[in-house]
C-alpha positions, -999 to +999 in steps of 0.1 A: +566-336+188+598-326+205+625-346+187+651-331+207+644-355+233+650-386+210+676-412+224+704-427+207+697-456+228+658-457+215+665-454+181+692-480+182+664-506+198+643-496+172+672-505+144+675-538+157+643-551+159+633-536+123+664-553+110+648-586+129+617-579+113+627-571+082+640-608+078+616-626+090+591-608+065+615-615+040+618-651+049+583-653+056+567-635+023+596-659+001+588-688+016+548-679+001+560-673-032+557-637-031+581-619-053+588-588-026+598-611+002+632-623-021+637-586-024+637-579+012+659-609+022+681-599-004+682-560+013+693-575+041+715-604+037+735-587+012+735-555+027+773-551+020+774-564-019+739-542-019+762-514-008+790-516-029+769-525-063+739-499-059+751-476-031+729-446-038+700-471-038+713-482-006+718-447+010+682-439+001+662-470+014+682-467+045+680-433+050+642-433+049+642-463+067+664-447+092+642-416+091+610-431+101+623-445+127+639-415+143+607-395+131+583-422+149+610-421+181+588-400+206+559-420+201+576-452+219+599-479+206+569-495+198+556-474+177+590-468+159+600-500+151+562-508+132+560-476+112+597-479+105+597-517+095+562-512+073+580-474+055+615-498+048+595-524+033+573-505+013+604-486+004+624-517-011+595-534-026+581-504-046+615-493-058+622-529-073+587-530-085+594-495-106+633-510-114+618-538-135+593-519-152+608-485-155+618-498-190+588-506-206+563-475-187+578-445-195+585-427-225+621-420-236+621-387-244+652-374-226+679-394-210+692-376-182+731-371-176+740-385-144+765-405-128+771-442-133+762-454-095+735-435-100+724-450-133+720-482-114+690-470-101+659-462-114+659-425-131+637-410-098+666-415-080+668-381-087+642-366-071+651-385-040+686-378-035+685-349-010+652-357+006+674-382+029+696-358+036+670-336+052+655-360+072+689-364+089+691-331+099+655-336+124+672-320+151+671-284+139+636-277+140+600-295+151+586-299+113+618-304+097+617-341+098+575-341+090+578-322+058+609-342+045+595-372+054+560-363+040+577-351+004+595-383+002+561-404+007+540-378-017+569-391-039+562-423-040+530-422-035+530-402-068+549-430-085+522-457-076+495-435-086+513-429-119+521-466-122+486-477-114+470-457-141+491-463-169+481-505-163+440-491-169+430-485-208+412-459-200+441-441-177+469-450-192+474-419-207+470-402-174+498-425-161+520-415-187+517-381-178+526-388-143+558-411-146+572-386-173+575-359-147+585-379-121+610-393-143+622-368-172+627-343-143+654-320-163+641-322-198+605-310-185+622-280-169+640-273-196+616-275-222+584-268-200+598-241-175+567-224-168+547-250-159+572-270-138+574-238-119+536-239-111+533-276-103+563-271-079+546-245-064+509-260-064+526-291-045+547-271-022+520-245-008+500-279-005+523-293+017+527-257+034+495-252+041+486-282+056+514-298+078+497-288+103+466-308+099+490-340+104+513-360+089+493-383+067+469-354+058+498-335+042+506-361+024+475-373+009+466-332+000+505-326-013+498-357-036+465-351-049+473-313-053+501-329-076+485-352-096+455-330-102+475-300-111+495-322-138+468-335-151+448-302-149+477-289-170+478-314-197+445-324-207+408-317-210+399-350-189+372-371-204+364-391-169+368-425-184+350-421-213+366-421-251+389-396-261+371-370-279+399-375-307+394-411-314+367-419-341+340-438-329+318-461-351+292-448-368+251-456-374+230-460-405+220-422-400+255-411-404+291-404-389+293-402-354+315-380-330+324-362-299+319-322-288+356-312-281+340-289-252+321-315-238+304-352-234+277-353-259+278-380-287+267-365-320+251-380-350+240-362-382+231-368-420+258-348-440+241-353-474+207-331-460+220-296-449+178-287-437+154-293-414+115-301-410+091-276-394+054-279-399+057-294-439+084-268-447+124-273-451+148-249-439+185-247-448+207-246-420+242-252-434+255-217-423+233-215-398+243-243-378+275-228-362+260-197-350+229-214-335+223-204-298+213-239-289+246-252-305+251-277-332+222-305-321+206-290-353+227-317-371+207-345-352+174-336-376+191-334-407+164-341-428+137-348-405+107-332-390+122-313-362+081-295-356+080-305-317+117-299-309+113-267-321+089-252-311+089-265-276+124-246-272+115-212-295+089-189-296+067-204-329+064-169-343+100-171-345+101-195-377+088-166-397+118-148-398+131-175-423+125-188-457+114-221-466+134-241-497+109-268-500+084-286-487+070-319-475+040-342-462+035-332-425+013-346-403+010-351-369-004-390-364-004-385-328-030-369-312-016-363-275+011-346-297-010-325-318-028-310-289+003-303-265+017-281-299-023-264-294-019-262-258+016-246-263+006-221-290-022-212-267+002-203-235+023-183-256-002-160-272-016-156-236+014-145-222+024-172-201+059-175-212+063-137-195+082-138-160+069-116-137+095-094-131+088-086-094+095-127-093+125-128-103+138-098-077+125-115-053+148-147-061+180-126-066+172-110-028+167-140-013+200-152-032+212-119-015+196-129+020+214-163+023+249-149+009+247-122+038+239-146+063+269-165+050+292-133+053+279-124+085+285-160+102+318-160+084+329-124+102+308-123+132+297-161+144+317-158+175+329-188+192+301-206+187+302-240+161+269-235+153+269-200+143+308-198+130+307-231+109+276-241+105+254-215+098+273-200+072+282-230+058+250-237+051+237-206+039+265-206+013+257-239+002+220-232-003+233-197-016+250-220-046+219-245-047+196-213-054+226-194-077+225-227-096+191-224-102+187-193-115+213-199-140+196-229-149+166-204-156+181-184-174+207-202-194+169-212-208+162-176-217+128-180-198+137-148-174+137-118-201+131-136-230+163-120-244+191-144-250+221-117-246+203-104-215+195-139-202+229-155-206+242-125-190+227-130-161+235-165-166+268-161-162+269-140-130+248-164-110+263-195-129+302-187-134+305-160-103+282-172-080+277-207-080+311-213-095+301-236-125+302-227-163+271-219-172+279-225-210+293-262-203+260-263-185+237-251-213+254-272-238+251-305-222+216-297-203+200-289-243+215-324-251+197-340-220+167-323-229+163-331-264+180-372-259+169-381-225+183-415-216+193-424-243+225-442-259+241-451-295+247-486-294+284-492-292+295-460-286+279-448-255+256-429-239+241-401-256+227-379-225+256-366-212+239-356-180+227-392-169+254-416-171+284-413-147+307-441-164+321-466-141+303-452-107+264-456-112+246-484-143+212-478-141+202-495-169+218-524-189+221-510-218+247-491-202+262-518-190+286-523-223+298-489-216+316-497-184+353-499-192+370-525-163+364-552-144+367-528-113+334-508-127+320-537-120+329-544-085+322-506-083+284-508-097+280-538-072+278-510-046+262-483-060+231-488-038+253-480-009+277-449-025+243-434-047+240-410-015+275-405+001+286-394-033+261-371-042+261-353-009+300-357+003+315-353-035+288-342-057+302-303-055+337-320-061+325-343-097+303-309-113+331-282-108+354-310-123+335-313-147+331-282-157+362-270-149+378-295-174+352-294-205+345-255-205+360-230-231+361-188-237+382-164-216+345-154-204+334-186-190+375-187-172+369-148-159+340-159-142+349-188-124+385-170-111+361-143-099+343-176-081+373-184-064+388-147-052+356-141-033+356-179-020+394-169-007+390-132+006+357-143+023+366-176+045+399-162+047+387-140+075+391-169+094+420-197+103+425-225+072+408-256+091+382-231+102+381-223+063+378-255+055+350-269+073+329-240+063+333-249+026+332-287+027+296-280+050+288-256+018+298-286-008+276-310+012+244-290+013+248-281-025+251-318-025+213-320-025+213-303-063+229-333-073+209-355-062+179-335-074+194-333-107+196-374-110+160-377-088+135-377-120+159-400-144+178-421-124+154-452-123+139-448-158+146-468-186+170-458-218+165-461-256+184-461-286+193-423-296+175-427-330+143-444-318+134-410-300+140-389-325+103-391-337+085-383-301+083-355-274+059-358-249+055-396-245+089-400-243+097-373-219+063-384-198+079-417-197+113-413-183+108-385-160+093-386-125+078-355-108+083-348-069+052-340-052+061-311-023+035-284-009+039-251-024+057-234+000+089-263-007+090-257-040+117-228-038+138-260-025+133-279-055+141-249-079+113-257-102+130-298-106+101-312-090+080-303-122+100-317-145+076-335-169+064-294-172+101-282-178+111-310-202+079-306-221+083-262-222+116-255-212+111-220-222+084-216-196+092-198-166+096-216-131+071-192-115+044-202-142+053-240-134+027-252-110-002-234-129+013-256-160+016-289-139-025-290-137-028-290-180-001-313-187-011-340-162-047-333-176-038-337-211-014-364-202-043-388-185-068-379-211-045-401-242-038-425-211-004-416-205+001-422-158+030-393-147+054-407-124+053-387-094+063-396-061+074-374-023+108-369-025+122-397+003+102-421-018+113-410-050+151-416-031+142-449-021+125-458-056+162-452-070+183-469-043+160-501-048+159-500-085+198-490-085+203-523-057+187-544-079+205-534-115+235-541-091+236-576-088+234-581-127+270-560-134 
């Protein structure tokens, strides 16, 4: 907009009928018995006292008030009077708001020095002192006026944001963090100089980079750059759920407690340091911490762990240890007796032996989708379809198919060689796809081995099926929802399941892995993630960027829906009652996706996942061949796999997801 073509005489019409305005909604919101319309009758009507009591308070409401209206000038009288009037009274009313409650929110922890007037207000007065100042100076240049006007909104926008969470138990900590740099300004860059420095920045180059995108996109970007980048630098989030410090109750089997690194609830038996495997104990008390698999050892403390084993390890590999007792061990169920025959058999007969021609051929077509990515990127032309689409889409399949090989491997079912699996692991989990693909391994062994599952009280106990206060799939997770708004959210999850697994599923994972993994490794990757993200899209102009990326996140969007398309609409059980079982259990809440073979690359091996929850060792090239004996076995002890196409097994959750709904 050209504001050198702004009127006195417009902007003084625009004054005048604000002022009208701005009393009538006063009178009009008072005369309701709403608090804010006293407030705004009293901003007006005792504009002078106002002045002369609180005067910086008065220079900044007016001066933002004032600002709008110049700012909003070119647009029409109209236009500028509205926006005005609504900025002035959202101005007054949310600074009164924070006056009366500044008190009680925030944590004393410095008291800044400043002068009395000033002390009148509340202490953020601080950070808006000179913002007025610039918007008066909207002559000098097109965006000077925007970008003052947009850091004084990302202001107080911050400020709600910050207030809001600190009224939610389960954010209030989060909203603490907030309001304490908002309003212990000088003691956090004092104390904390460092990291003042790169919020600054963070919210700065936000604002930068996109005033150009329009005014209300900069400031929606500038404050969620700044509240994610504070809270990215002050805690490992835990999305809702309890903090991983608090003790949590604790069941008959033992105490109960969080992974510091991650979501998984862990139980154990301290008193029994060993574990059951085919009628012999083995001590694991030193063993326990340098386990590959991590420490969900401690859940069969003292029990017969025979199918857990041996479905994740080679069986030969018990051999290597010595037994320091013995026990009883039978296996009462037959359907289990002949899957462990079945799974002895495939191993001696070299099933569990990737082809290694197969898993070339992965990594090139990997290759193939990342070059068609590269090339669209550099040489799409002016064409949409071929500069934005196109490669957007081959770099979200390019993730979808990264993602899968990591999953593979993080399995060590590739080279059957952890070091050399989880290397790999990490260059198509951490570089490549640009997830951790240790977070991953951690929680996906947890989902495996406690598949819908939950400890009474404390939560649920699969980490990787139970997004708290989004999606309640079963009522036993209803207890676990932490507000009254979870509710109102759940109402709808029949009509957000599929917008948020396509539009913001890429967003929630690299969050959460983001905020849970651990190791300078797992960090190195994920930066190298991000600098060939950046040198690659930035070969073209930022919106251009953009849309290329956000087309990637939505096609990668289908891995999150594939990941919750076998669980989703299957029932959960207390942690401890599956302890015992293996295959019925996993036949029960799993559902397989029937495709034709040459779909299955789409899938990634999912589709079969009664096969790869029952073997997870076995490689996804030997999975179809396996599908044929397990649903064989599985219908000789009478045991009907779920297995639908995959727009039915989509609609199967939406219904059974629309009718958990109505009962939150």
């Amino acid at each position: 907009m050209d504001l050198g073509n702004v009127g006195i005489d417009e902007v003084a019409v625009s004054i005048m009928l604000s002022s009208m305005a701005l009393i009538v909604a006063g009178r009009a919101l008072d005369s309701l018995g709403i608090p804010g319309g006293r407030v705004l009758w009293d901003r007006v009507v005792n504009a002078k006292e106002n002045w002369k009591k609180y005067t910086v308070r008065s220079f900044i409401e007016t001066s933002h008030w004032v600002g709008m209206l110049v700012a909003m000038s070119p647009y029409g009288v109209i236009i500028s009077f509205l926006v005005g009037t609504v900025t002035s009274m959202l101005s007054i009313i949310s600074w009164a708001y924070l006056s009366s409650k500044i008190d009680n929110l925030l944590p004393k922890k410095a008291v800044l020095s400043v002068p009395k007037d000033l002390q009148q207000c509340p202490r953020s007065s601080v950070l808006f002192l000179l913002w007025p100042l610039a918007v008066t100076t909207y002559k000098i240049m097109e965006h000077t006026t925007q970008t003052a006007l947009a850091i004084a909104l990302c202001g107080y926008s911050f400020l709600i944001i910050g207030d809001t969470l600190s009224k939610l138990d389960s954010f209030s900590l989060y909203g603490a963090i907030l309001l304490d740099r908002a309003f212990n300004v000088v003691h956090n860059w004092t104390k904390h100089p460092l990291r003042s420095t790169c919020e600054l920045s963070v919210w700065s180059a936000t604002i930068y980079c996109t005033h150009d995108f329009g005014f209300f996109v900069c400031i929606h970007a500038a404050t969620a750059a700044a509240v994610g980048v504070i809270l990215f630098n002050s805690l490992k989030l835990s999305w809702g759920r309890k903090s991983i410090e608090e003790p949590l109750a604790t069941t008959p089997t033992g105490p109960v407690y969080k992974d510091p690194h991650n979501r998984r609830i862990r139980t154990q038996v301290e008193s029994q340091q060993r574990i059951g495997v085919r009628g012999n104990w083995y001590d694991v008390s030193e063993f326990v911490k340098y386990h590959p698999g991590g420490d969900v050892l401690k859940e069969f403390h003292g029990k017969d762990a025979t199918l857990q084993f041996e479905a994740f390890h080679n069986p030969r590999l018990i051999d290597r240890y010595t037994p320091v007792g013995t026990y009883a061990y039978k296996m009462t169920d037959p359907l289990e007796a002949e899957f462990l025959e079945l799974l002895n058999t495939m191993w001696e007969t070299a099933w569990f032996d990737v082809p290694m021609q197969w898993y070339i051929g992965k990594a090139a077509f990997c290759a193939g989708l990342f070059a068609a990515a590269v090339y669209g990127v550099l040489y799409g032309g002016e064409s949409v379809v071929y500069n934005r689409i196109m490669p957007g889409v081959c770099l979200g399949l390019f993730w979808q198919q990264s993602g899968f090989l990591a999953h593979d491997l993080m399995h060590n079912s590739i080279f059957n060689d952890r070091k050399k699996d989880q290397a790999h692991g990490w260059f198509w989990g951490n570089v490549c796809m640009g997830l951790s693909g240790t977070w991953w391994r951690d929680e996906h062994f947890e989902h495996h081995f406690f598949t819908n599952t939950v400890v009474e009280g404390v939560g649920c106990a699969d980490p990787q099926q139970f997004e708290q206060g989004v999606f309640m799939q079963d009522m036993m997770l209803k207890e676990f929802l932490p507000h009254e708004w979870c509710r109102f959210v759940v109402k709808l999850q029949a009509y957000t399941f599929l917008p948020i697994m396509f539009l913001i599923g890429r967003f929630g994972i690299c969050i959460a892995s983001y905020t849970m993994q651990h190791g300078a490794k797992e960090w190195a990757g994920i930066a190298v993630h991000w600098v060939w993200v950046i040198a690659l899209l930035s070969n073209v102009p930022l919106y251009h960027a953009l849309s290329i990326w956000y087309i990637a996140a939505t096609v990668q969007g289908l891995l999150a829906l594939q990941l919750c398309l076998s669980h989703y609409d299957k029932s959960f059980k207390e942690k401890e009652a599956v302890k015992s079982e293996w295959v019925r259990r996993q036949a029960t809440v799993i559902k397989d996706i029937s495709c034709p073979w040459y779909l299955d690359w789409v899938h990634g091996g999912l589709n079969y996942h009664i096969v790869h929850h029952l073997m997870p060792r076995l490689p996804r090239a030997r999975f179809r061949e396996a599908h044929q004996l397990i649903y064989k076995l599985l219908k000789k002890h009478d045991v009907k796999p779920d297995i639908e196409p995959f727009s039915t097994a989509t609609g199967s959750i939406l219904t059974h997801l629309s009718r958990l709904s109505s009962k939150a």
